[in-house]
C-alpha positions in Angstrom: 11.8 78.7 71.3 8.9 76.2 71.1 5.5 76.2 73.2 7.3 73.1 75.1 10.8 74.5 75.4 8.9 77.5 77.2 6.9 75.5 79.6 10.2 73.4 80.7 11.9 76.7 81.4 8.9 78.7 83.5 9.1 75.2 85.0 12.6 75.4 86.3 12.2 79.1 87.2 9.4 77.8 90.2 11.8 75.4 90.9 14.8 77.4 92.0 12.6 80.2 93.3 10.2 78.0 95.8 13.4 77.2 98.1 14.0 80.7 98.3 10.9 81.6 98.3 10.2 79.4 101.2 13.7 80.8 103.2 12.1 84.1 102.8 9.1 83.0 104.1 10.8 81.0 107.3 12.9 84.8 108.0 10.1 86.4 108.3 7.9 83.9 110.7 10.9 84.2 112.9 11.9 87.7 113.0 7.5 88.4 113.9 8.4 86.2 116.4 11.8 88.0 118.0 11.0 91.0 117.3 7.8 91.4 119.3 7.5 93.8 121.9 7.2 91.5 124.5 10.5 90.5 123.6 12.4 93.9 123.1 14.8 93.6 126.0 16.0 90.1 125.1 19.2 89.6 122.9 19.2 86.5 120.6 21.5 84.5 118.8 20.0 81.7 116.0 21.5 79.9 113.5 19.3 77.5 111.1 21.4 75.7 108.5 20.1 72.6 105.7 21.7 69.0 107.3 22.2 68.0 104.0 24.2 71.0 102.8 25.1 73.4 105.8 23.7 76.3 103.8 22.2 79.2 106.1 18.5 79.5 105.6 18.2 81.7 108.6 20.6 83.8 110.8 20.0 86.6 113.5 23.1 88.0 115.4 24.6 84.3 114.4 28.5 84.8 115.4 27.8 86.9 118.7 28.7 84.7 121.7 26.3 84.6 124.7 25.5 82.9 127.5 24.8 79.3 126.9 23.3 77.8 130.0 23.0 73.8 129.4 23.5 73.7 125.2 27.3 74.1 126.6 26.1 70.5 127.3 25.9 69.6 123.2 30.0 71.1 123.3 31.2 68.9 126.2 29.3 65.9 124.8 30.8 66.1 121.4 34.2 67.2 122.1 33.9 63.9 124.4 32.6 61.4 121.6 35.4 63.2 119.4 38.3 63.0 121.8 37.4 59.8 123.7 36.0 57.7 121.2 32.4 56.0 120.6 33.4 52.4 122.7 35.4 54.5 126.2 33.7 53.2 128.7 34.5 54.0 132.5 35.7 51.2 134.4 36.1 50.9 138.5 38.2 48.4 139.9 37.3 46.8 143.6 39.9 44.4 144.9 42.0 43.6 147.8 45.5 44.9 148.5 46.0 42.1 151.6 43.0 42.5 153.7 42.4 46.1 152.9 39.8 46.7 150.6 40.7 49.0 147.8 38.4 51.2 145.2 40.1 52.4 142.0 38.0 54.9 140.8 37.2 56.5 137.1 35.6 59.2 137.2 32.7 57.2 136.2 29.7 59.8 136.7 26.8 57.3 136.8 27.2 54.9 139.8 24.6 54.3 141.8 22.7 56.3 139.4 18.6 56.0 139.8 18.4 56.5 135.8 21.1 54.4 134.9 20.0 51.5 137.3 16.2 51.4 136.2 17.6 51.2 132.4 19.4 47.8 133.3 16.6 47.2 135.6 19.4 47.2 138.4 18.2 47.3 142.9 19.1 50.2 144.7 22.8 49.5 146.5 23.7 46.7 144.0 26.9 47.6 143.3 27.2 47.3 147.4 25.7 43.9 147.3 27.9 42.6 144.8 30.9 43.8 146.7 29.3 42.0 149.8 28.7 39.0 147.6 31.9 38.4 146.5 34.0 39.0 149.5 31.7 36.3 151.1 32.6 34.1 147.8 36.1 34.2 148.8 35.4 33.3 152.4 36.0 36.5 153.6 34.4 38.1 156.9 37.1 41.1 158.2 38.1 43.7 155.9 41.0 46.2 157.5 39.7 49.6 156.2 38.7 50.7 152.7 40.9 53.1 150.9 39.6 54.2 147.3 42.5 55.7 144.7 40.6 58.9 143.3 44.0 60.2 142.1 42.6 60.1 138.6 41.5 63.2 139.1 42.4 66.5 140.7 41.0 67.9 144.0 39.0 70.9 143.0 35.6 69.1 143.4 33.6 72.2 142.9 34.3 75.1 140.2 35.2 77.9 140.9 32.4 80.0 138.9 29.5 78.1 140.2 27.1 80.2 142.5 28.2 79.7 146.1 24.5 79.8 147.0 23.6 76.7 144.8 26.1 74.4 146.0 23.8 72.3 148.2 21.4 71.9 144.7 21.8 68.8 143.1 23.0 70.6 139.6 25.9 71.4 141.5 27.2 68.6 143.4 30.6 68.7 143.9 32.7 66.6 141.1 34.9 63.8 142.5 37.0 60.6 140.8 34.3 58.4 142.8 30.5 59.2 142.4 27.7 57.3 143.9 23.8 58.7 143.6 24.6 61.7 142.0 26.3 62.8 144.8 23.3 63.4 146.8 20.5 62.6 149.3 17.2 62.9 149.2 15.1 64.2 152.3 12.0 63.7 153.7 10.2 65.2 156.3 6.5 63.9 157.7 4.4 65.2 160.6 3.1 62.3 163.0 0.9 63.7 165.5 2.6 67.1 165.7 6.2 65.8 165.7 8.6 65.8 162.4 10.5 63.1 161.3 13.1 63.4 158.9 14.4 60.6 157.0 17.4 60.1 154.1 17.5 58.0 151.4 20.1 56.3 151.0 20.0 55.3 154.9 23.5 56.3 156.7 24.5 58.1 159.4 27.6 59.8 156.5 24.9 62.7 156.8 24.1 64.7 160.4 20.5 66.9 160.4 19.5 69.2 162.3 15.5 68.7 162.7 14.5 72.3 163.1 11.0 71.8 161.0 8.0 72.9 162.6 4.5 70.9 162.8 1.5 72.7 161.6 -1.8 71.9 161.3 -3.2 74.4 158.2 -1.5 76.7 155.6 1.0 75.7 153.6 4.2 74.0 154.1 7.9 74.3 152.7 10.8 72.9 154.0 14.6 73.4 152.5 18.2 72.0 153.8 20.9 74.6 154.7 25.0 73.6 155.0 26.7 74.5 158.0 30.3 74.9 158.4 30.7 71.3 159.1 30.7 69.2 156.3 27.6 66.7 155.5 25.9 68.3 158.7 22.8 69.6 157.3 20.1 71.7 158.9 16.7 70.8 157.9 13.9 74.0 158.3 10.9 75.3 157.5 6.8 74.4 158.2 5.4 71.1 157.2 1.7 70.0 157.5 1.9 66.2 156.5 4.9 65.9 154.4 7.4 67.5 152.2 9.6 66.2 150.1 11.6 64.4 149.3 14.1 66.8 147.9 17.1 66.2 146.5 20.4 67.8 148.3 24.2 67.4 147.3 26.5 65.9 149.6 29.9 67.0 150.3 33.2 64.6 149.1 31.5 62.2 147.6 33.8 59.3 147.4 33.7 59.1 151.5 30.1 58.9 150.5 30.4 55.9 149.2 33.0 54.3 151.3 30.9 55.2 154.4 28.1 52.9 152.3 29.6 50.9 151.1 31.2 50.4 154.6 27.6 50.1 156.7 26.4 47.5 153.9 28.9 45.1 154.7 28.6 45.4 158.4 24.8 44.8 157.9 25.6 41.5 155.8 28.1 40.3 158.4 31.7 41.3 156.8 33.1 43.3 159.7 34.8 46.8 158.6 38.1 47.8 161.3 40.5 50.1 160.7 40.2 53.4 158.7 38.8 55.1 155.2 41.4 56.6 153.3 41.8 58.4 149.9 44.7 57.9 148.5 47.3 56.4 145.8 47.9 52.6 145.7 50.9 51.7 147.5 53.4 50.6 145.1 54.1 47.2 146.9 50.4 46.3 146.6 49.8 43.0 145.1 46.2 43.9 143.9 43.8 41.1 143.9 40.8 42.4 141.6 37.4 41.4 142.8 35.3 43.1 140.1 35.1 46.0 137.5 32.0 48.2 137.1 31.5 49.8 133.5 29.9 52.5 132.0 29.8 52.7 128.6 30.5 56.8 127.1 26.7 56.5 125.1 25.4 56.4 128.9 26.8 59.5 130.1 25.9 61.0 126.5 21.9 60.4 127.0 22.1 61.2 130.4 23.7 64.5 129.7 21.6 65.6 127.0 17.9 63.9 127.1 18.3 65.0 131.0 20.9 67.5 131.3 22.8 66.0 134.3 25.3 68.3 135.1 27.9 65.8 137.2 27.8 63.7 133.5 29.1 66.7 132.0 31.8 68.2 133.7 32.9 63.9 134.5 33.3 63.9 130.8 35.4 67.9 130.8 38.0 66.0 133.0 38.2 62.6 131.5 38.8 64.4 128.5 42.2 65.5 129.6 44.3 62.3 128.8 47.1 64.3 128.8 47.5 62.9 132.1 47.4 60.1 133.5 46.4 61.3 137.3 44.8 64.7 138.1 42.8 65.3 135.6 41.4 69.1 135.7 38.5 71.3 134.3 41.8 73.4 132.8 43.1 70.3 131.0 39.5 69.3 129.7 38.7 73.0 128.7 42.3 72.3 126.3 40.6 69.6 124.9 37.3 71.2 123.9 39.1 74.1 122.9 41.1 71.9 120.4 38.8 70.2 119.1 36.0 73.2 118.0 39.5 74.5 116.0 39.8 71.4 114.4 36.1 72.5 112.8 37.3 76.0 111.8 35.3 77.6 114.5 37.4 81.2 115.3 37.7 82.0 119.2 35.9 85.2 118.9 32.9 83.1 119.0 33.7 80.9 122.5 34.7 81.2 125.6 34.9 77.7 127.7 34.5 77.6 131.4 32.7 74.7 132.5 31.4 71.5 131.1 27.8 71.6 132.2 26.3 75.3 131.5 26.2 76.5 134.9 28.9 78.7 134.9 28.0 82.0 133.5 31.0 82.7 132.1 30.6 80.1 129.6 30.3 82.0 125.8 28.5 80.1 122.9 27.2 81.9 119.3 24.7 80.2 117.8 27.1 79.2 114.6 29.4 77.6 117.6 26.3 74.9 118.1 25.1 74.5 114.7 28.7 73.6 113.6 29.0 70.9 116.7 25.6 69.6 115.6 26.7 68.9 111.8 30.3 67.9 112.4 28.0 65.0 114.9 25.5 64.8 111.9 27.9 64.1 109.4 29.9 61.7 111.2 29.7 58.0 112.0 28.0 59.3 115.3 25.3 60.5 113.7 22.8 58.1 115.1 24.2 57.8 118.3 24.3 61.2 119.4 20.8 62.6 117.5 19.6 59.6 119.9 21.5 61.2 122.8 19.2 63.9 122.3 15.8 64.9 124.1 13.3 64.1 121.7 9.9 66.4 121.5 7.0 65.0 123.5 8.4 62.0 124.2 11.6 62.1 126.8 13.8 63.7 128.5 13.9 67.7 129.4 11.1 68.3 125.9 9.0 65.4 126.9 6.5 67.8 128.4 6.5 70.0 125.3 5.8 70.3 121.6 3.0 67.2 122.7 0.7 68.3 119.5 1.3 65.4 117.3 2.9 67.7 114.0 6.2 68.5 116.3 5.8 65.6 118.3 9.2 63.2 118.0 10.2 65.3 115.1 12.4 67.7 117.3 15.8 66.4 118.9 17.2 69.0 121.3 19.1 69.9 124.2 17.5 72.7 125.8 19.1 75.0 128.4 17.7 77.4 131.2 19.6 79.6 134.1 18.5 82.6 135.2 18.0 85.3 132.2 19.1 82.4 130.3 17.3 80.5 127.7 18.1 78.1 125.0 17.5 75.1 122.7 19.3 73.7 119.7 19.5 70.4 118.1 17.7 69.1 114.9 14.1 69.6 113.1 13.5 66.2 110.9 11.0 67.8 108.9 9.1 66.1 105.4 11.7 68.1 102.9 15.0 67.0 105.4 16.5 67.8 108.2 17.7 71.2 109.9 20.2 72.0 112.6 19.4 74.8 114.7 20.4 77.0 117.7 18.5 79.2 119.6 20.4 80.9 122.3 18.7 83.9 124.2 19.8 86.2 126.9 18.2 88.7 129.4 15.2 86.3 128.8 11.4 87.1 130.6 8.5 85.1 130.8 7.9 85.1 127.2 11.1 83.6 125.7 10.9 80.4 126.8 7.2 80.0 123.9 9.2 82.1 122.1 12.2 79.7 121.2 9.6 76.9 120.9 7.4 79.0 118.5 10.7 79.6 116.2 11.0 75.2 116.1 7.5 75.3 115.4 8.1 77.5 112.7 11.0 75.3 111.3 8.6 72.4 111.2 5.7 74.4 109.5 7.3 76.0 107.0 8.4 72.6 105.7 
């Protein structure tokens, strides 16, 4: 073998050696990071796999299940692109049935939606407005009750495995066919020479308080809304100096909600409202007279469930996703879907358990090689754009735009991250200079620590690179 021959082969040795080289490298950054003793107590699942050819180049307790908290989120968001399709879009109908104004609702998560409305530079109440609007167009000025069809789906407005105690927080609003401002109010409470006021926004009378906040003059003030047993009557308590809030609080059935608003708009713009709200089915012999239809394209819901983790999106999505059927559409139909579509990508059951759409439920089950595979079979797909986009990106929007700001990780990190109690995660995709990598990072019993820690092992992926 010649002088030349022998250089082009030490040559090809470095070659193959510096990828595993640097793998070796990347497993030990990580495991000095897990396996510190501020970290003993906590149970971790990762996966990190090349985008370009799903190869493992790191893997700790990979196939063990655990608690999720929102990356459930990247499941229900994927199973939904998969099963409904990139161009669904939600779409309520308003109309007249006679002179009874009739809502045919969706399921469309993102009316009235604060987020939504300032990305299509949209007023608060428009969707009101344009009702209003066009029943003045046609000469109208009576309407004899409103009755909105939320058949679509089932009842069960809130799961089962959600924490009674959290029910009034807006990550658990209840779930309904018709959804207006996230199903929620927000509340305000100010001190004017010694007395509180409390005001709601949106303005309506669909929501009772109970002022039972005290005026003080020094120290420090906190004030919290508490359910009673009547529905929507809410008792406001606690100490305020000048003024607290507002805070946001979930409503109870929703699509009365907005009947009740939609109802007090129109009475304020001159259309008089008699007769009665009702939910229920069309009546067959309805000649329905459509007035307008309100969209919302599926890449919506997408962004707003993963750049913001907005739960209501989510478990929206878990029922639509049981087409199946054609009314009542349930978290046990959508869970079917979800459930076929992660064994259309090989992914064995051991490794999942579904409960929920959004992560709240704790007895959601992920492994880390659940995520990763999600994450490639979006990569690899026509998706690909849309969804990575979907994603929070690092220092820059959504849940990681206060985080990974230095301007190495900055926009270079696309992730959904997660966070319940004891419960931390992140996964998603490092675009690094030698390609991208999909990774999960799922971590249970968690403590003050874990939270740098999982950023510290996205760092790593980044750095090593």
């Amino acid at each position: 073998m010649n002088l030349k021959s022998k250089k082009l082969l030490v040559l090809a040795v470095l070659a193959l050696s510096v990828p595993a080289f640097a793998q070796e490298n990347l497993s030990k950054k990580i495991n000095n990071i897990i396996f510190h003793n501020s970290l003993k107590k906590v149970k971790f699942s990762i996966h990190i796999i090349d985008a370009d050819n799903g190869k493992t180049v790191y893997a700790h307790n990979a196939q063990t299940p655990l608690v999720p908290a929102s990356n459930m989120k990247i499941i229900t968001t994927a199973a939904a692109l998969r099963t409904l399709g990139s161009r669904f879009k939600y779409k309520t109908k308003v109309g007249l049935c006679g002179d009874t104004l009739v809502i045919i609702a969706s399921g469309d998560p993102l009316l009235g939606d604060k987020i939504t409305d300032a990305k299509y530079n949209r007023k608060q109440n428009w969707i009101f407005d344009d009702i209003t609007q066009k029943l003045k167009a046609k000469g109208i000025t009576t309407i004899n009750g409103i009755v909105v069809d939320t058949f679509i789906f089932d009842d069960q407005l809130v799961h089962p495995n959600w924490p009674k105690g959290q029910l009034n927080k807006k990550y658990a609003c209840e779930v309904s066919a018709l959804n207006y401002n996230a199903n929620c109010v927000d509340i305000t409470t100010k001190n004017i020479n010694g007395k509180i006021a409390v005001t709601v926004e949106p303005q309506t009378s669909y929501i009772n308080i109970i002022n039972r906040v005290k005026p003080i003059e020094n120290g420090k003030g906190a004030v919290g809304a508490y359910r009673t047993q009547k529905p929507n009557h809410l008792i406001v308590k606690g100490k305020c100096k000048k003024q607290q809030g507002p805070f946001t609080v979930a409503i109870q059935r929703p699509s009365a909600f907005f009947g009740f608003l939609l109802a007090e708009h129109l009475s304020k713009n001159g259309i008089n409202t008699k007769g009665q709200f009702l939910e229920k089915n069309i009546d067959r012999d309805c000649k329905f007279k459509k007035l307008a239809t309100y969209k919302t394209p599926l890449t919506d819901c997408l962004s707003r469930c993963n750049k913001d983790s907005f739960g209501l999106a989510a478990e929206a999505l878990l029922k639509t996703m049981d087409s199946k059927n054609k009314t009542n559409r349930s978290w046990e139909g959508g869970r079917k879907a979800i459930h076929k579509y992660l064994s259309k990508l090989g992914i064995n059951q051991n490794q999942f358990y579904i409960d929920d759409a959004s992560g709240l439920s704790r007895k959601n089950k992920l492994s880390a090689t659940v995520i990763t595979k999600v994450l490639e079979d979006m990569y690899n797909s026509r998706h690909s754009k849309r969804y990575k986009n979907s994603l929070a990106i690092a220092g820059i929007d959504g849940t990681l735009k206060k985080q990974f700001k230095e301007k190495k990780y900055k926009g270079k990190i696309f992730g959904k991250t997660g966070s319940i109690n004891s419960v931390k995660s992140l996964s998603g995709i490092c675009s690094t200079q030698k390609g991208d990598y999909i990774f999960s990072i799922l971590a249970n019993g968690t403590n003050g620590h874990t939270r740098q820690a999982i950023n510290n092992i996205a760092k790593a992926i980044i750095d090593n690179n």
